[in-house]
N, C-alpha and C positions, 0 to 999 in steps of 0.2 A: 270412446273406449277402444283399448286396442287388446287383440287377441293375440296369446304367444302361443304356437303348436309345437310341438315333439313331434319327429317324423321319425321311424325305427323302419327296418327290414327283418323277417323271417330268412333272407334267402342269403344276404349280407352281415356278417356278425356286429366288425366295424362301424355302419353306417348309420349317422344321424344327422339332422336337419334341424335347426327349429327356424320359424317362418314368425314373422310379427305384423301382422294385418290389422289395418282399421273395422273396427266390427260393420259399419255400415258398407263395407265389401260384399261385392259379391260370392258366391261359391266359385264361379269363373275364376276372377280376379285371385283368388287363395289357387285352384289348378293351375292358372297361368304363375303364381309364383314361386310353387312346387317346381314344376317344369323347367322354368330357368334354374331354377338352384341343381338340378342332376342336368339339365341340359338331355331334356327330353322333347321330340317333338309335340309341341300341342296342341295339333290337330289331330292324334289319337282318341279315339274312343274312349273313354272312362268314367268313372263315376264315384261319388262318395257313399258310402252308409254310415248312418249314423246309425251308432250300434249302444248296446247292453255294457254295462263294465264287465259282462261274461266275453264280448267280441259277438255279440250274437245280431247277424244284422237286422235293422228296424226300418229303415227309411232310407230309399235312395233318392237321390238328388243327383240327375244327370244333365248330360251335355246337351242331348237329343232326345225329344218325344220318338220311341221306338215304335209308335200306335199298338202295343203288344194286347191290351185290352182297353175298350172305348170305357168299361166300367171304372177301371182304375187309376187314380192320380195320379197325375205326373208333375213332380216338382225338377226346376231346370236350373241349371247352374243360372244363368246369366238375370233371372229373375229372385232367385233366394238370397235375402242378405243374411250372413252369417249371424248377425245379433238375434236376429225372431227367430234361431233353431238354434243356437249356443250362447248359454251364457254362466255354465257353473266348472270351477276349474274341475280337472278330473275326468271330463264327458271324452266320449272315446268314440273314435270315424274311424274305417277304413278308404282309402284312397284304391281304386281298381283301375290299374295303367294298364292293364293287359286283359282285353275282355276274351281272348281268345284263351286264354287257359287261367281265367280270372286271378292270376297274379296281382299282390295288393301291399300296399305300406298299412301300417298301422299307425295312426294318432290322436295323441292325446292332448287336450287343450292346459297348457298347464299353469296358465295365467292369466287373469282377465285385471288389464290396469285402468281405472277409470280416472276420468278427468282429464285422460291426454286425446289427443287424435295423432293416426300417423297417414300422412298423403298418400306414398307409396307404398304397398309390400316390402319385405327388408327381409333376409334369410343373413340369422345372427348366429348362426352357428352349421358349420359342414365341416363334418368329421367321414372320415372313408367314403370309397366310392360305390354308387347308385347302381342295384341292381340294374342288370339289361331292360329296354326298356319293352322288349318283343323279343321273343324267341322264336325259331323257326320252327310251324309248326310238326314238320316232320320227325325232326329231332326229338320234338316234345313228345310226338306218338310213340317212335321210336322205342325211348326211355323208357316210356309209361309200358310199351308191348313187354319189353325186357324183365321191366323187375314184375310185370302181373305173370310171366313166366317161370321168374323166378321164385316166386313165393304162391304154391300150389293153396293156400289158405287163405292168400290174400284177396279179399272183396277188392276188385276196382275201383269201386268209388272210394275206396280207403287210401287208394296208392296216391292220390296229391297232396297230400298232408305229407307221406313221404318226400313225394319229389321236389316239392320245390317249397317246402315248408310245413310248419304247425300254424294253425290258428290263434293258438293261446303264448303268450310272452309272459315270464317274469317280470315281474314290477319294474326290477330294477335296471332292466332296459330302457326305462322315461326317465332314470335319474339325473339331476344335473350335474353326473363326471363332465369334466371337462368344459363347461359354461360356465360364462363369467357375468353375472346378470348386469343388465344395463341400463341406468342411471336417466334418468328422464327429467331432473330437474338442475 
């Protein structure tokens, strides 16, 4: 079975990805082919959630046991194959490249093709270019000092939604403008 992903950006209007992975893949193997397609280092920190069709997250699935509680699971990229936690087109992940100011891609699985296998990862579609992949965090405080100054009514914890994005996208951000589906027989 192979999984096709939509990859979109809040931060980036332009940008989208999609990525064609073997479902017996790892979670690794789908961040390492994220990675390459923006040409990000990946040996960054990150992690996926699998989220609500609201974006609400449910489940993360990281690079690293952080030991943050001994009571709490922890599921690891390089152990989780994509098939035993994805299998309905539609289902929605956040990707978190930036765990310092939890900056994050949004995706959505938008195709599940059975009956094929593919070897490699394949990034079948890259349209504009991938937000930064870390930002310096000073700058980041910086901005954030500014406009929490700026806006005498603004909660703080409100101001990243501002700066560096919404959480919530229009549908039609995963639409297929610009893909040309691809032909497997």
């Amino acid at each position: 079975m192979i999984l096709r992903f939509r990859i979109v950006s809040d931060e980036v209007s332009n940008f989208k990805r999609e990525i064609e992975i073997d479902g017996t893949a790892t979670f690794l193997d789908l961040k390492n082919a994220i990675c390459e397609s923006v040409n990000y280092d990946k040996n960054q920190m990150c992690s996926f959630f699998l989220c609500s069709d609201d974006w609400e997250k449910q489940k993360e699935i990281t690079m690293e046991d952080m030991y943050t509680d001994d009571d709490q699971e922890v599921w690891l990229m390089d152990e989780c194959e994509l098939s035993d936690y994805l299998e309905e087109e539609g289902q929605k992940m956040l990707f978190v490249f930036d765990y310092m100011t939890d900056r994050c891609m949004f995706m959505e699985l938008k195709a599940v093709i059975t009956g094929k296998i593919l070897k490699d990862p394949v990034c079948t579609l890259a349209l504009g270019k991938a937000p930064q992949q870390t930002i310096d965090i000073d700058e980041f405080t910086k901005n954030l000092e500014e406009k929490a100054a700026a806006s005498v009514n603004t909660d703080i914890d409100d101001i990243d939604e501002e700066f560096y994005g919404s959480d919530e996208y229009d549908p039609s951000e995963f639409d297929a403008e610009g893909f040309d589906e691809i032909n497997y027989d």
